[in-house]
N, C-alpha and C positions, 0 to 999 in steps of 0.2 A: 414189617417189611424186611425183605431180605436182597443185598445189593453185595456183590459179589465184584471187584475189577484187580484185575493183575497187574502190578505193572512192574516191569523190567528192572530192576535194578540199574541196569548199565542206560536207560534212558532217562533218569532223576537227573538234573542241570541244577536244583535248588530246590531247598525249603526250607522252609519260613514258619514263624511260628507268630500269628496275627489271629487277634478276636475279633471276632463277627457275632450280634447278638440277633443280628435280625435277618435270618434267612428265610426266604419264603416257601415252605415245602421242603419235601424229604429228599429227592431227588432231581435238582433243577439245573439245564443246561443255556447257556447264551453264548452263542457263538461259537467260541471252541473253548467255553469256561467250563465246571463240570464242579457242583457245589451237592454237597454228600452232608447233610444236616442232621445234627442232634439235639431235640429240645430248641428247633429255631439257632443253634448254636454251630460256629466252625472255629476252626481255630492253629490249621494248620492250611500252609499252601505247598503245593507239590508244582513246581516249574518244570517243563519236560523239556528234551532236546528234542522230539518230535513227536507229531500226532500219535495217538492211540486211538483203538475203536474200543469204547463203550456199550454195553449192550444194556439199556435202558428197563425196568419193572416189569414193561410190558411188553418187552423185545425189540423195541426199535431202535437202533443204530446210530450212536453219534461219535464222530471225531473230536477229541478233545487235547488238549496241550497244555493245561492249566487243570488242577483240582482241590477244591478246598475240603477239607473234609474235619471229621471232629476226631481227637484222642483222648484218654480218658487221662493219658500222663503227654504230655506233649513233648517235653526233654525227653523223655527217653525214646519216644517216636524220632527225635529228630535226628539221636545217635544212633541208631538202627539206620534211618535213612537220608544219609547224607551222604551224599555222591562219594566213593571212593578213587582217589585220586592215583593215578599210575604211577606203583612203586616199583624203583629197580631193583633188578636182585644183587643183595650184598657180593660183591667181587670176591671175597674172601669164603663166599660158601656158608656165611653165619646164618643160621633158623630167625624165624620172628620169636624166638624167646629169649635171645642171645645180647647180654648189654652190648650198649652204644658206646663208644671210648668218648 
């Protein structure tokens, strides 16, 4: 099976990194929940600041706002997608490579 979803960077609000051993099927929606299973297994959750549309296996259409899904390394899933928080720009003109005093 192949499940494809995009989601925003700028729409991630949280996530989580929680095991789940018993999921039922590969692809299962409840509500506005959106569980992306491997091996029965998840083990990450993605909290959104709002809906997305999901476009389901067989093509039908769900809004979702929650999604659990599985990674094969979870830390580093979680460092890649952790909401980035609004930085100002240094007054002084300094680069992001430039020490902090």
């Amino acid at each position: 099976m192949f499940f494809d979803l995009r989601v925003p960077h700028t729409q991630i609000a949280q996530v989580r990194h929680i095991r789940n051993f018993n999921e039922n099927g590969m692809v299962k929606v409840e509500d506005d929940r959106l569980a992306v299973a491997v091996a029965s297994q998840t083990n990450l959750i993605l909290e959104l600041t709002e809906p997305i549309t999901a476009v389901r296996p067989l093509g039908r259409r769900v809004k979702t706002r929650t999604i659990r899904f599985f990674a094969d390394d979870p830390r580093a899933a979680i460092r890649v997608l952790q909401p980035r928080r609004n930085t100002r720009p240094n007054p002084e003109g300094a680069g992001p490579g430039s020490p902090r005093p």
